[in-house]
C-alpha positions, -999 to 999 in steps of 0.1 A, spaced: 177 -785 -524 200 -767 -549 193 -755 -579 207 -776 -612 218 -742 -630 231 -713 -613 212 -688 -638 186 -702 -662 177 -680 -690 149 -681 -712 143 -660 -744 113 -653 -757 112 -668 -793 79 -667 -802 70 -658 -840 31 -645 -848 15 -659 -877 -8 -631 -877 18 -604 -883 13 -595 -846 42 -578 -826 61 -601 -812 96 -607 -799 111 -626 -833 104 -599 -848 128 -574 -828 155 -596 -830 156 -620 -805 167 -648 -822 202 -632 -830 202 -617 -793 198 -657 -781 223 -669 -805 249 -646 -795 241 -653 -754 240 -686 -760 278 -685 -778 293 -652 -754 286 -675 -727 296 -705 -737 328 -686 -750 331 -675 -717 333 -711 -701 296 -702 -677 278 -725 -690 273 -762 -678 255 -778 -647 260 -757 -618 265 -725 -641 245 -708 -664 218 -727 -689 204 -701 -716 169 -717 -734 146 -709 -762 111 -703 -749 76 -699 -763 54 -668 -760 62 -652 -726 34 -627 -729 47 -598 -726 47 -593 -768 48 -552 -761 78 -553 -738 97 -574 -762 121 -586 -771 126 -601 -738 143 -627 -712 135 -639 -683 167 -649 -657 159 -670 -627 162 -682 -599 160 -643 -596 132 -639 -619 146 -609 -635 123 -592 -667 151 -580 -689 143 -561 -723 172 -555 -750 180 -537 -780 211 -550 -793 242 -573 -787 259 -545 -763 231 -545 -740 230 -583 -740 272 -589 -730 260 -565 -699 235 -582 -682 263 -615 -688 286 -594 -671 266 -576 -649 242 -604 -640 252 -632 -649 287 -628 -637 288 -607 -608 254 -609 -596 237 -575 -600 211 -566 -618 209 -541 -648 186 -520 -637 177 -501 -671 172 -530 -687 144 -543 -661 109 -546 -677 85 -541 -645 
């Protein structure tokens, strides 16, 4: 069986009512809109490619903001657009994993 996406990616886009830490609020909803465009842009996305999702609370609120890329299951954290266009080209791309980006 083969999988439908080469690289599924999910961001964490959960918002706490309570004022909570949480990933919305460190800026993952710009870090998803501009994977979801650089990659697109970059003709990767598609069946057989690369699929990039919103998701609910991952639970990993501390760690945030965060993704989560599979099939490889890869925990990545992020602090800005920079760190985002490497793990495309570093991950997504060509397969290897940004290592100081890896939540354990």
């Amino acid at each position: 069986m083969t999988n439908h996406f080469k690289h599924h990616v999910f961001f964490c886009l959960n918002q706490r009512e309570n004022g909570e830490d949480c990933c919305m609020n460190k800026g993952a909803e710009a870090a998803f809109d501009h994977m979801k465009s650089r990659v697109k842009k970059l003709g990767l996305n598609g069946e057989g490619k690369v699929r990039i999702n919103r998701a609910g609370c991952l639970d990993r609120c501390a760690q945030g903001p965060l993704m989560v890329v599979y099939p490889e299951a890869v925990w990545y954290t992020f602090v800005d657009n920079e760190d985002v266009d490497e793990i495309i080209e570093s991950h997504l791309i060509n397969g290897k994993v940004v290592k100081r980006l890896v939540i354990e």
